[in-house]
C-alpha positions in Angstrom: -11.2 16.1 -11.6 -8.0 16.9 -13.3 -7.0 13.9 -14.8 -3.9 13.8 -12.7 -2.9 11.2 -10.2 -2.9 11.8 -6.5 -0.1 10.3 -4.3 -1.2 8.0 -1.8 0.3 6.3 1.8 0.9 3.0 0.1 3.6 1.3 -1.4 3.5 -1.5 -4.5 3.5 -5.0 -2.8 5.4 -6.1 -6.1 8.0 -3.6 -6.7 7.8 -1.5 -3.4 6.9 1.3 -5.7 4.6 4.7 -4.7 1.0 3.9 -5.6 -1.0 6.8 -7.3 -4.7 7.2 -7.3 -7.1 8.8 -9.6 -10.8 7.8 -8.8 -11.0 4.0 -8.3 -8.0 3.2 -9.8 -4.4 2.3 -8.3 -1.1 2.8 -9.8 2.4 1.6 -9.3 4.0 4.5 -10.4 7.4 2.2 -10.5 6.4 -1.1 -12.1 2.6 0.2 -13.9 1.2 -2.6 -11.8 -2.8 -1.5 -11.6 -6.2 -2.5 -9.8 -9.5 -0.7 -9.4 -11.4 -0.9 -6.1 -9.4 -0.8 -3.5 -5.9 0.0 -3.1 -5.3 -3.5 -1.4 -5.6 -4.8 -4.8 -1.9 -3.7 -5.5 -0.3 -2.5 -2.1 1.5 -3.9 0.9 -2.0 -3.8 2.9 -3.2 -6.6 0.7 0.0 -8.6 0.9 -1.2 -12.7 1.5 -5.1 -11.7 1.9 -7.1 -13.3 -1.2 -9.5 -11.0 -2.6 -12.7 -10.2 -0.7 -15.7 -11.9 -2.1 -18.2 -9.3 -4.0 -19.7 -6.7 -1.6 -17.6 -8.0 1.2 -14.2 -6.1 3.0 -11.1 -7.1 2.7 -9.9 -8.8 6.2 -6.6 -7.3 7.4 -3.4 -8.7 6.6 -0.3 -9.1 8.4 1.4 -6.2 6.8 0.4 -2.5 6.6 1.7 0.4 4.4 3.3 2.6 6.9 6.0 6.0 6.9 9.8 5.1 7.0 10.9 6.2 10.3 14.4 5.6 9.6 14.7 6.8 6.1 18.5 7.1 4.6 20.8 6.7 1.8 20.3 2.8 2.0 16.4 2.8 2.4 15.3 6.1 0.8 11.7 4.9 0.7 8.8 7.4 2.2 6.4 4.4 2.8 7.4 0.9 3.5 5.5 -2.4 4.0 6.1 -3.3 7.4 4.5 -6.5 9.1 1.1 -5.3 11.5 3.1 -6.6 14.6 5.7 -4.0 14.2 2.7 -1.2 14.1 1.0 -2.8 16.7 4.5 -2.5 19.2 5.5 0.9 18.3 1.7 2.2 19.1 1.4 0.2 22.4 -0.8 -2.2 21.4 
């Protein structure tokens, strides 16, 4: 490894921030928020779910990291937090 951080699909659930990776750790690269683990810890994913209880999975949560379809001036973002039920509609689900 490198020592560098990796971009990843997820955005800061306290700042909306990219997070960055590198090994088990998670990084707002906006606010420095941080969790190791799982990325849930500090993303939109993990948004309202408590933390899983030791050896367990996290259970979904209402929201999801996702692409900005409809990036622009007003919402430059790449990845947004968008509710599940919005994923679920645009997939045919």
């Amino acid at each position: 490894m490198s020592g560098g951080w990796d971009i990843t699909d997820h955005a800061c659930r306290i700042c909306f921030g990219r997070i960055l990776s590198r090994g088990d750790v998670f990084r707002c690269c906006n606010c420095g928020a941080e969790c190791r683990g799982e990325v849930e810890g500090i993303c939109g994913c993990g948004a309202g779910v408590p933390p899983p209880k030791k050896g367990k999975r996290r259970p979904k949560g209402k929201f999801r990291c996702a692409k900005n379809p409809h990036r622009s001036a007003a919402d430059p973002n790449e990845i947004s937090i968008v509710p599940t039920s919005t994923l679920e509609a645009s997939h045919g689900r």
